[in-house]
C-alpha positions in Angstrom: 13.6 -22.8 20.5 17.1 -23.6 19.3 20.3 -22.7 21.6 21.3 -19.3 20.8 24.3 -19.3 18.3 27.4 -17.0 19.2 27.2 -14.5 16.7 23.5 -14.2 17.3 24.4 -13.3 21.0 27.1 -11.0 19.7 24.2 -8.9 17.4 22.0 -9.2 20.5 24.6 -7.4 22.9 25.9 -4.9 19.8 21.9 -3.8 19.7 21.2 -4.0 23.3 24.2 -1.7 24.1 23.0 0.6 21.1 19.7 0.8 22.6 20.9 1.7 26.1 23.3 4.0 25.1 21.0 6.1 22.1 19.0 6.5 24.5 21.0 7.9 27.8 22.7 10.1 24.6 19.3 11.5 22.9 19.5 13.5 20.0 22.9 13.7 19.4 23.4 9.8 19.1 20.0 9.5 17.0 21.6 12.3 14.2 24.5 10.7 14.4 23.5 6.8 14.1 19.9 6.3 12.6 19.5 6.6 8.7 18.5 10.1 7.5 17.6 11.0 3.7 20.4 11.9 1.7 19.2 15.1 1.4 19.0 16.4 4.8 22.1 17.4 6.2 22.5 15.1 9.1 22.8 12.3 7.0 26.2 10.2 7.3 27.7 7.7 5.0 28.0 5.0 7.9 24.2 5.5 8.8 22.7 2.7 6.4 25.3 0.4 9.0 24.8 1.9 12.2 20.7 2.3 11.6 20.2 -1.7 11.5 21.7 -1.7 15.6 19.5 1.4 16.5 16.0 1.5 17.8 12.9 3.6 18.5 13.2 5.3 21.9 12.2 4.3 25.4 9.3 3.4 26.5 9.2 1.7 22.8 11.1 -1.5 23.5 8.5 -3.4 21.5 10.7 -2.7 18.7 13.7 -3.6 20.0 12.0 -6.8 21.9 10.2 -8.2 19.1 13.1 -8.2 16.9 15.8 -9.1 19.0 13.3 -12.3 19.3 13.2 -13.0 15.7 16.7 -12.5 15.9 17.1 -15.3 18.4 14.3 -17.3 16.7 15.5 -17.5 13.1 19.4 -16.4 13.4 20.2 -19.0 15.3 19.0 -21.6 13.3 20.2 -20.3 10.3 24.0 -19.8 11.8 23.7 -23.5 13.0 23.4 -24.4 9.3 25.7 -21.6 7.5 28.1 -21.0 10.5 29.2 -17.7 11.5 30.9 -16.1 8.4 28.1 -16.6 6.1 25.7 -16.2 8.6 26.8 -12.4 9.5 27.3 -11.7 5.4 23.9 -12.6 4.9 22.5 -10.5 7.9 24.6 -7.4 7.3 24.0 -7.4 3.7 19.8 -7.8 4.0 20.2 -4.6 6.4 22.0 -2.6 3.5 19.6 -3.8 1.2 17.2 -2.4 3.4 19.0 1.2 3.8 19.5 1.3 0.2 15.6 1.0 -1.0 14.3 2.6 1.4 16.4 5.6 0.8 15.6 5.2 -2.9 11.7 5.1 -1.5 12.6 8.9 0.8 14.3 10.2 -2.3 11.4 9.7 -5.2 9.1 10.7 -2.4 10.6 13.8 -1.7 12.0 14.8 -5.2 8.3 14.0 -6.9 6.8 16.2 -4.4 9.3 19.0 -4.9 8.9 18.4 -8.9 5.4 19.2 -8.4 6.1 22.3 -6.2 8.6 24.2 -8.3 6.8 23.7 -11.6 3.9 25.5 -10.4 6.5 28.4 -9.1 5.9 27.8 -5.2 8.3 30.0 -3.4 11.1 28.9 -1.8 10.4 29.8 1.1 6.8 27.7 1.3 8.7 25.2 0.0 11.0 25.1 3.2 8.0 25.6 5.4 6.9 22.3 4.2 9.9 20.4 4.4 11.6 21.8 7.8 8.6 22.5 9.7 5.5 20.5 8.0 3.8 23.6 7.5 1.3 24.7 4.7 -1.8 26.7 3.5 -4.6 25.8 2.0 -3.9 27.3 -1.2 -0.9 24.4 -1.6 -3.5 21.7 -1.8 -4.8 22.9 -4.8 -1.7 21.9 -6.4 -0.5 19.1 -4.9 -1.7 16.1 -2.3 -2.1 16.1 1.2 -0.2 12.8 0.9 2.5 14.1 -1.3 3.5 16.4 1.0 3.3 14.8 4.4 5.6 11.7 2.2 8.1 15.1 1.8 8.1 16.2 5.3 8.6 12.5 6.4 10.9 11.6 3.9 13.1 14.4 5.0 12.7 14.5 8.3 12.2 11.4 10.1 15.1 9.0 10.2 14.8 5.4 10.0 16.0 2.9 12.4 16.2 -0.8 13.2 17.0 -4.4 12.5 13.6 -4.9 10.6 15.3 -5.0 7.1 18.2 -8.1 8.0 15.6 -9.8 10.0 12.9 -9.6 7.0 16.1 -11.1 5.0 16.4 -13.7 7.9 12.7 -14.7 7.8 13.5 -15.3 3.7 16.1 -17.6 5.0 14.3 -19.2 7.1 11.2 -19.8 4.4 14.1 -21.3 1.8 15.5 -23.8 3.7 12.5 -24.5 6.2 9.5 -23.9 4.0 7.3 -26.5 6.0 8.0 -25.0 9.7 5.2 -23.7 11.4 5.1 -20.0 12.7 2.8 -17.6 14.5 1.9 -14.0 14.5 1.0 -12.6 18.1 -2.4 -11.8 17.3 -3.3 -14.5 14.7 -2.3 -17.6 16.8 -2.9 -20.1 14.1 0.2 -21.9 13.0 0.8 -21.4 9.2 3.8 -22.7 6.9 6.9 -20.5 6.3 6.3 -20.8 3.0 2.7 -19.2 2.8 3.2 -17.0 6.1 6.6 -15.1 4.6 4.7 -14.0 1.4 1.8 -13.4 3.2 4.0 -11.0 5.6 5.2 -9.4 2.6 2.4 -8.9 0.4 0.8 -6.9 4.0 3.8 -4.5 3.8 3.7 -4.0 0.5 -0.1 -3.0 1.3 0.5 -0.5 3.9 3.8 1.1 2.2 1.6 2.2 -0.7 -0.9 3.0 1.3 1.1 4.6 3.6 -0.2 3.5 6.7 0.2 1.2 9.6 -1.9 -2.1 10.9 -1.5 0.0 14.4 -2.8 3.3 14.8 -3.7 5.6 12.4 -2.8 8.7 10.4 1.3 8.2 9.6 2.9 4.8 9.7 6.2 5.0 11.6 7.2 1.9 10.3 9.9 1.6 6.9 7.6 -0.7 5.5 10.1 -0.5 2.1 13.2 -1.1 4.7 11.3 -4.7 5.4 10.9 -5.0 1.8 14.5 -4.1 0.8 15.7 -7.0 3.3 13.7 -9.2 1.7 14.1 -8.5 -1.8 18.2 -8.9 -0.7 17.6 -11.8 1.0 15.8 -13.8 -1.5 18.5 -12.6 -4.2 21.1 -13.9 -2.1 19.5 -17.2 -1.0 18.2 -17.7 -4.9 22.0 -17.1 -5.7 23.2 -19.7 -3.4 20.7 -22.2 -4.4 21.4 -21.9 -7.9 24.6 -22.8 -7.4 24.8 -24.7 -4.9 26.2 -27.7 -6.5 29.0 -26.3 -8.3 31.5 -27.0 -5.5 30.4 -30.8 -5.8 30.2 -31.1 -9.6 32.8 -33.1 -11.6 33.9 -32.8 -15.0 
């Protein structure tokens, strides 16, 4: 593995002390700091930011663990190359990227639903029963999916957290400018080219976003598969960007 880069050690510290701290805080520090839908009220403008340093909660530190890895893993060879400025641009900017569509994901999801619901003159108050408290009757199903509304409870309810979207944009990167590497997953331990293995990671979360699951467990996903998506989409626009004019600072005339 490559020496760890200095502003990859700085993002490491800034998320470890996030982690440490959300969770001797609780509550408070998760309304304040991880990314909530516009339409619920605790929902800040600096929570697309602060959401890319926050994690899930102890005893979880697989989330925190395996990213801070990929962090390590792919961040440092990409600041060798870029150096620190560009480096941290590119990183920050994936992990808006990722805020931004998968907020646009929470707010079709939860406006479609509520569509659906107030044209067929639900009352307001088993509307808010749904959405605050996840509760329905039977009768609700007849008009409208089980699916459609657990996506409004969860899209208005459960925030979103992690570095998942900037590293997704870092694993983009990484697939550009090293599309012969080899890489593994955990539990497929064949090595595979970061050009295939990238898409391939992709195509997987595009899967389970639409289908609204995960590849562990069952029932609800708990993972912002459109997040990862959103990194990536803003990863390979920026690095597509770059590449397309990469050779206008050496050009003569």
């Amino acid at each position: 593995m490559m020496r760890m880069t200095e502003t990859v050690k700085q993002l490491l510290i800034i998320n470890v002390i996030f982690y440490i701290g959300s969770n001797f805080v609780g509550d408070v520090a998760y309304q304040l700091f991880a990314l909530f839908s516009p339409d619920n009220p605790n929902f800040n403008y600096w929570q697309p930011l602060t959401s890319m340093f926050m994690h899930a909660r102890f005893p979880n530190l697989m989330h925190i663990v395996f990213n801070m890895f990929a962090l390590i893993s792919f961040g440092s060879a990409l600041e060798h190359f870029w150096g620190a400025r560009k480096f941290l641009f590119f990183y920050i900017s994936c992990g808006l990227g990722a805020a931004l569509l998968h907020m646009g994901v929470n707010y079709y999801q939860y406006h479609h639903a509520l569509e659906i619901l107030q044209q067929a003159n639900v009352p307001t108050e088993v509307i808010n029963a749904v959405v605050k408290e996840g509760r329905y009757n039977n009768a609700l199903l007849e008009i409208i999916s089980l699916s459609d509304l657990e996506a409004m409870y969860s899209s208005y309810n459960i925030p979103a957290v992690g570095a998942s979207g900037a590293i997704y944009g870092l694993l983009i990167a990484f697939a550009f400018m090293f599309p012969n590497a080899e890489l593994m997953m955990l539990f497929i331990p064949v090595p595979i080219k970061a050009k295939y293995f990238v898409p391939g990671l992709l195509a997987l979360d595009l899967f389970l976003g639409f289908k609204g699951s995960s590849i562990f467990g069952s029932g609800g996903t708990g993972v912002a598969h459109f997040a990862h998506l959103g990194g990536a989409l803003t990863g390979f626009i920026m690095m597509w960007y770059w590449k397309k004019n990469s050779f206008n600072n050496n050009r003569w005339n």
